[in-house]
Z-matrix of the N, CA and C atoms (Angstrom, degrees):
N
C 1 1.455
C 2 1.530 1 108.80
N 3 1.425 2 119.54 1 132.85
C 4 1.191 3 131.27 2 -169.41
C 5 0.827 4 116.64 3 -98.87
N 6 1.614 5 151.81 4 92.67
C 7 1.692 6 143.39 5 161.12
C 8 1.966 7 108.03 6 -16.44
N 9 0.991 8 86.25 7 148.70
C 10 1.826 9 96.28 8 167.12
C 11 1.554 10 108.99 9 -75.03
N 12 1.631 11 144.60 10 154.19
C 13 1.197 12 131.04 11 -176.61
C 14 1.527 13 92.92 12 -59.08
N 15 1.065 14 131.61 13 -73.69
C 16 1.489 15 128.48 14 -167.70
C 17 1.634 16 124.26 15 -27.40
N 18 1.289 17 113.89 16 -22.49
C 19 1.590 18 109.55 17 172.19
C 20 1.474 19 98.26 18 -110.48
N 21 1.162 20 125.88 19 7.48
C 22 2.058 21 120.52 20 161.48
C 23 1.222 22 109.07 21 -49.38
N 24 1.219 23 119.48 22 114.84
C 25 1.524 24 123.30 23 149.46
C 26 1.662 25 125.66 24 -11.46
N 27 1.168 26 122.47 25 103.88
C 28 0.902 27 113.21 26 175.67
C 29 1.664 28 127.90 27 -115.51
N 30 1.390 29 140.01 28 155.15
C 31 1.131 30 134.87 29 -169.93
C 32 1.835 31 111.86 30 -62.25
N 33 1.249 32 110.92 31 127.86
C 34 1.421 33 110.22 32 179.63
C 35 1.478 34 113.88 33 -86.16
N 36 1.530 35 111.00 34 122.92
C 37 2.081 36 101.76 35 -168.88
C 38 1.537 37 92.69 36 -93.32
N 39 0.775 38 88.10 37 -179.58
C 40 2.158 39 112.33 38 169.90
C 41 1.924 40 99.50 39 -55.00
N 42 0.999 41 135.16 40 -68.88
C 43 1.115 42 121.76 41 165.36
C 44 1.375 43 120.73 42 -29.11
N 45 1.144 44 104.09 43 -71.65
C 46 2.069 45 110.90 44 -159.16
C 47 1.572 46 87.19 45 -60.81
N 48 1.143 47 130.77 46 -73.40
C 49 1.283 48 114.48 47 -178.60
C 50 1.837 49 135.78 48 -51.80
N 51 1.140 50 93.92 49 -10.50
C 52 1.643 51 108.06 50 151.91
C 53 1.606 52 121.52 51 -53.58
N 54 1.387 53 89.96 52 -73.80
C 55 1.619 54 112.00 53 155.14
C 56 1.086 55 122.09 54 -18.16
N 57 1.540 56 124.59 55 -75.57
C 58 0.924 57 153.83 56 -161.90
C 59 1.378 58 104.06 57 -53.77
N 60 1.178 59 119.79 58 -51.65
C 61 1.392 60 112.96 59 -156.11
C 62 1.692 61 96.11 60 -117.97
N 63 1.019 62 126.45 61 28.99
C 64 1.674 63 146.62 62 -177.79
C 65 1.487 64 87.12 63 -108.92
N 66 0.713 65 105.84 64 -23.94
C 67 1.884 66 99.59 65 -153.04
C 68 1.858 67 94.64 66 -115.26
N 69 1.079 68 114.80 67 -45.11
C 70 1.715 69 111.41 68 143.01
C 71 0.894 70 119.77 69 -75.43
N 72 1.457 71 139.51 70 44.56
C 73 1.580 72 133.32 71 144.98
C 74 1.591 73 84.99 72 -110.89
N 75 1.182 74 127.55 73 -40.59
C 76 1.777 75 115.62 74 -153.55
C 77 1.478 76 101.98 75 -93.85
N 78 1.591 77 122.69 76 -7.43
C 79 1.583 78 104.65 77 146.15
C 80 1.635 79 123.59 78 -83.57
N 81 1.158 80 116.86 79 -26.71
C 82 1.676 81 125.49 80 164.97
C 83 1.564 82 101.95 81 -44.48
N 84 1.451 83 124.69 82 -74.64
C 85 0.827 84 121.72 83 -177.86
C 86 2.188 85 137.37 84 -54.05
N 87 1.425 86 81.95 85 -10.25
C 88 1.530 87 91.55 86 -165.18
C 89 1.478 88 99.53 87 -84.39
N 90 1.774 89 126.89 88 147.47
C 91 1.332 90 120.78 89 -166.13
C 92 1.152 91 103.32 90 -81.46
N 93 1.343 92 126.71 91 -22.91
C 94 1.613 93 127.45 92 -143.30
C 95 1.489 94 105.89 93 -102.24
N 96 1.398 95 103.00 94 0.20
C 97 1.260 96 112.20 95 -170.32
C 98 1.743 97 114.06 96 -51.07
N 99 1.414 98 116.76 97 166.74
C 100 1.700 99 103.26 98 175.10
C 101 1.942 100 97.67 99 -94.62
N 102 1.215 101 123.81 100 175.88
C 103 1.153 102 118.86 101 156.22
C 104 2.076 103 115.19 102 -67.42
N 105 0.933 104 110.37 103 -53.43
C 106 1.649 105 108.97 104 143.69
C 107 1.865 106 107.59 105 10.63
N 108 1.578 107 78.03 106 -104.08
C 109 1.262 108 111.65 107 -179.40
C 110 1.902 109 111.47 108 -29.94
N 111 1.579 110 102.74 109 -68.84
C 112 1.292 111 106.32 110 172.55
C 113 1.846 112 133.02 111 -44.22
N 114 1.247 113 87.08 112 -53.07
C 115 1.365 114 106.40 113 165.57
C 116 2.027 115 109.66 114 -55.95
N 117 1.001 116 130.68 115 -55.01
C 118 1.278 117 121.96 116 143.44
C 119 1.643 118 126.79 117 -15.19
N 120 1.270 119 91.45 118 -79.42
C 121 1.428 120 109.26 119 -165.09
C 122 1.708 121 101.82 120 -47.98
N 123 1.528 122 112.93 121 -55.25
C 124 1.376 123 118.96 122 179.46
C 125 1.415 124 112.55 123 -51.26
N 126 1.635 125 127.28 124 -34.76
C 127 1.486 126 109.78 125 -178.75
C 128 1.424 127 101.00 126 -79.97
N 129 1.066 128 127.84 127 -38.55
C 130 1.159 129 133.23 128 -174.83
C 131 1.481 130 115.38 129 -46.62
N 132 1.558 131 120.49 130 -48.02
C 133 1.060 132 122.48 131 162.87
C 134 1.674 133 151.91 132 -73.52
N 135 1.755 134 76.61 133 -24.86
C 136 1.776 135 97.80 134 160.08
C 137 1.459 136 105.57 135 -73.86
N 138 1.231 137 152.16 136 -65.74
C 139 1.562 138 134.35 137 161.66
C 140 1.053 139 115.08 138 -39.78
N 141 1.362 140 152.11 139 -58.53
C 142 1.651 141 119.75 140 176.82
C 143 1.378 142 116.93 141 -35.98
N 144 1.511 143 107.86 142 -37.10
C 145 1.997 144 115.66 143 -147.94
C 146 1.931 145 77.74 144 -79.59
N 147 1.608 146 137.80 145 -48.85
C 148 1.136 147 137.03 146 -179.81
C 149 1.315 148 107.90 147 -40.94
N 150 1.479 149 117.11 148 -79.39
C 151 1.422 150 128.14 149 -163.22
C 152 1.704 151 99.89 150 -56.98
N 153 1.434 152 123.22 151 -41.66
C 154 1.350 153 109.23 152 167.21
C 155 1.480 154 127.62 153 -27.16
N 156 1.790 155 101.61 154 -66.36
C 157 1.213 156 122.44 155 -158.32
C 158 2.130 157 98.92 156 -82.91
N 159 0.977 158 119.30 157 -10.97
C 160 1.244 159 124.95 158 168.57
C 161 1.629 160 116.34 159 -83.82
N 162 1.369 161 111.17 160 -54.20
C 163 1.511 162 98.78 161 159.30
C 164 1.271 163 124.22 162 -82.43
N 165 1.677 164 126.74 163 31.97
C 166 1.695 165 126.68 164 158.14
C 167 1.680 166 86.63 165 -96.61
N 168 1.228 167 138.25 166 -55.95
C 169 1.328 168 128.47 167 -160.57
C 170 1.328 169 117.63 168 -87.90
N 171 1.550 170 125.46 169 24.30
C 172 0.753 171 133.15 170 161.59
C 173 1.891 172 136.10 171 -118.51
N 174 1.695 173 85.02 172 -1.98
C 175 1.055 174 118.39 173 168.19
C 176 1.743 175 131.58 174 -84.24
Protein backbone atom coordinates (compact mmCIF):
# COMPACT_ATOMS: atom_id res chain seq x y z
CA UNK A 1 0.00 0.00 0.00
CA UNK A 2 1.25 3.27 -1.20
CA UNK A 3 0.87 6.67 0.78
CA UNK A 4 -0.40 9.54 -1.53
CA UNK A 5 2.81 11.96 -2.36
CA UNK A 6 1.36 14.36 0.17
CA UNK A 7 1.78 12.13 3.32
CA UNK A 8 5.65 11.01 1.96
CA UNK A 9 8.04 11.67 4.40
CA UNK A 10 9.57 14.54 3.92
CA UNK A 11 13.00 16.14 4.98
CA UNK A 12 12.57 18.48 8.04
CA UNK A 13 14.77 22.01 7.38
CA UNK A 14 15.75 24.42 10.20
CA UNK A 15 12.54 26.25 9.69
CA UNK A 16 9.81 23.46 9.79
CA UNK A 17 11.43 22.25 12.76
CA UNK A 18 11.44 25.67 14.27
CA UNK A 19 7.85 25.51 13.72
CA UNK A 20 7.47 22.51 14.91
CA UNK A 21 8.39 22.78 18.19
CA UNK A 22 7.11 26.67 18.53
CA UNK A 23 3.89 25.34 18.14
CA UNK A 24 4.71 22.52 20.84
CA UNK A 25 5.76 24.98 23.29
CA UNK A 26 2.27 26.98 22.95
CA UNK A 27 0.27 23.74 23.55
CA UNK A 28 2.64 22.82 26.65
CA UNK A 29 2.06 25.98 27.80
CA UNK A 30 -1.74 26.37 27.30
CA UNK A 31 -3.93 25.46 30.60
CA UNK A 32 -6.82 24.01 28.87
CA UNK A 33 -4.86 21.75 27.22
CA UNK A 34 -6.06 17.81 27.41
CA UNK A 35 -3.33 15.49 28.79
CA UNK A 36 -3.70 14.00 25.11
CA UNK A 37 -2.73 17.00 23.78
CA UNK A 38 0.27 17.48 26.21
CA UNK A 39 1.53 14.25 25.85
CA UNK A 40 1.68 15.16 22.06
CA UNK A 41 3.15 18.28 22.36
CA UNK A 42 6.10 16.68 24.52
CA UNK A 43 6.99 14.06 21.75
CA UNK A 44 6.65 16.44 19.39
CA UNK A 45 9.08 18.56 20.98
CA UNK A 46 11.57 16.07 22.12
CA UNK A 47 12.15 15.24 18.23
CA UNK A 48 12.66 18.66 17.05
CA UNK A 49 15.24 19.21 20.19
CA UNK A 50 16.77 15.43 18.59
CA UNK A 51 16.81 16.19 14.95
CA UNK A 52 18.25 19.64 16.02
CA UNK A 53 21.03 18.24 17.94
CA UNK A 54 21.63 15.48 15.17
CA UNK A 55 21.93 17.87 12.39
CA UNK A 56 24.62 20.11 14.66
CA UNK A 57 26.82 16.85 14.84
CA UNK A 58 26.54 16.10 11.68
CA UNK A 59 27.47 19.18 10.42
Amino acid sequence: MELPDSLEPQPVDERRRTLLALAALAVLQRDDATPLEHQWAREVYDLCMALGEERETNH
